[in-house]
C-alpha positions, 0 to 999 in steps of 0.5 A, spaced: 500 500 500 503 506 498 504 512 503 498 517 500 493 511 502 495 510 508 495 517 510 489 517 507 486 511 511 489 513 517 486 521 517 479 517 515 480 513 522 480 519 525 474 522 522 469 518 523 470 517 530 471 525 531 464 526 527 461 519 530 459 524 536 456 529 531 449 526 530 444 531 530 448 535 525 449 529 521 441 528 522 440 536 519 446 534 513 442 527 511 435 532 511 438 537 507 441 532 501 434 528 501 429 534 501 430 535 493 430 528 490 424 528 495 420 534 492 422 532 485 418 525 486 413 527 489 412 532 484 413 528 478 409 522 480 403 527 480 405 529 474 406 521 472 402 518 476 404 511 475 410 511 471 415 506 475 422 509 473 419 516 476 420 513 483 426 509 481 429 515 479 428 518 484 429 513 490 435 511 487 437 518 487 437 519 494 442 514 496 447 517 491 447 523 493 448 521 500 454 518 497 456 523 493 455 529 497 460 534 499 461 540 503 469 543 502 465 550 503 466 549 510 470 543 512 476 547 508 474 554 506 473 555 514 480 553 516 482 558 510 478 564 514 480 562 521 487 561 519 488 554 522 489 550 515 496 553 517 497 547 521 496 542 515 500 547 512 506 545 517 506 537 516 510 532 511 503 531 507 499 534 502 493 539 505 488 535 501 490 529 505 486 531 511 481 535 505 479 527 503 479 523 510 474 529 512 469 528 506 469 520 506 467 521 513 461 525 512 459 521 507 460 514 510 456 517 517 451 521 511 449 513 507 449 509 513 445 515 517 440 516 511 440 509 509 433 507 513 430 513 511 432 511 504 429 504 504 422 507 507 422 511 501 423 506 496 418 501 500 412 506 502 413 508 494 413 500 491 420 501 489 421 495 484 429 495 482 433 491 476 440 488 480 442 488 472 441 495 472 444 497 479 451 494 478 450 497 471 449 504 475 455 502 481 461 504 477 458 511 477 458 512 484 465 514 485 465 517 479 460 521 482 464 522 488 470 524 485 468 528 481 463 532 485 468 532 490 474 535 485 468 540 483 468 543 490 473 542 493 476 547 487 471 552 488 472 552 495 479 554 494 475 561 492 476 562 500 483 564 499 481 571 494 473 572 497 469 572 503 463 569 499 465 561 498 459 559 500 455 563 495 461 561 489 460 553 492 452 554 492 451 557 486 456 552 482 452 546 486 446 548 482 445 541 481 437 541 480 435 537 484 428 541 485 429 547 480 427 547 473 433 548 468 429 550 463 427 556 468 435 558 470 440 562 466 444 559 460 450 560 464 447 557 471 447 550 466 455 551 464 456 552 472 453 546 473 454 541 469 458 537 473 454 536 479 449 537 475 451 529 471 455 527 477 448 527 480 444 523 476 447 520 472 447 512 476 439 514 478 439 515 471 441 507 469 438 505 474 431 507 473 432 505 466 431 512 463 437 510 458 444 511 459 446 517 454 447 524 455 441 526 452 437 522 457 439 525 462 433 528 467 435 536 469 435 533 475 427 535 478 424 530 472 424 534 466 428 529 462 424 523 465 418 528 462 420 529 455 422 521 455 414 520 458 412 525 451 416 521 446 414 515 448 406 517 447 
């Protein structure tokens, strides 16, 4: 095992157990993640009542956005304000070692915390998934992860030039997953657009929509809509 893998194991121990005394919070973070794909279903299956890939998408896009999730916006941009990523700064190892153990962590406390709330969904909504689909759908989960993890961690960077990194994260994480697309601003599109597919996309494989681009939802349904239109 190389050294930058142990590092990273050995800084991911430690995370997890200082985050293990954080549940509430880790309660609120597992709310907010689920609260847009949960909108979205409950919109769109009024929309589409009976459409069976509207659910599964949605469900299953619960669950990868738990896995996906990331907040560099204040897990790094907050050292960066208070001055205390100096600390890192002085250790023989890269900065972004302790960046990455914290984000595994919150993502491991957020899929095993917000799992339950996951499969109650899926059985209250008669979620009927296709295992070929879901181990077609695995491969993008950490695809997902890294590059939603690669896109934050980039605009949390910010902190070093504005006091605004939050505003900077939150509008580049404009993802869709309760707003429309077709309502946002064509630069919001190009902003977006790697959280945007990194968060749909293995919802998208496994409800079955379809596997290109072009069959991508705007992550509040629309593309499931336009699919629905099409096939009628």
């Amino acid at each position: 095992m190389s050294r930058l893998a142990q590092l990273i194991i050995i800084r991911l121990r430690q995370e997890v157990l200082e985050w293990s005394g954080s549940w509430w919070f880790l309660t609120t973070l597992v709310v907010q993640a689920v609260v847009g794909p949960l909108i979205g279903l409950f919109v769109w299956t009024a929309v589409f009542p009976g459409e069976e890939y509207v659910v599964s998408y949605y469900v299953a896009l619960m669950l990868i956005t738990l896995m996906t999730e990331s907040f560099e916006q204040f897990t790094l941009a907050e050292r960066i304000y208070d001055g205390t990523l100096s600390h890192d700064l002085l250790r023989p190892q890269p900065v972004v070692i302790g960046v990455i153990g914290a984000n595994l962590a919150i993502r491991s406390w957020l899929t095993i915390i917000g799992v339950p709330a996951v499969v109650l969904t899926g059985v209250a909504m008669g979620v009927r998934l296709d295992p070929a689909a879901i181990l077609l759908a695995l491969p993008a989960v950490p695809l997902a992860g890294i590059m939603m993890f690669l896109w934050t961690y980039g605009l949390s960077l910010t902190g070093f030039w504005t006091e605004r990194v939050h505003a900077v994260v939150g509008f580049g994480l404009l993802g869709g997953l309760g707003a429309g697309f077709a309502y946002v601003p064509t630069v919001a599109h190009v902003v977006s657009l790697p959280s945007r597919y990194a968060s749909v996309y293995g919802g998208v494989v496994v409800a079955g929509v379809g596997a290109g681009p072009s069959e991508i939802p705007d992550g509040d349904g629309k593309g499931l809509g336009r699919r629905r239109v099409r096939a009628a």
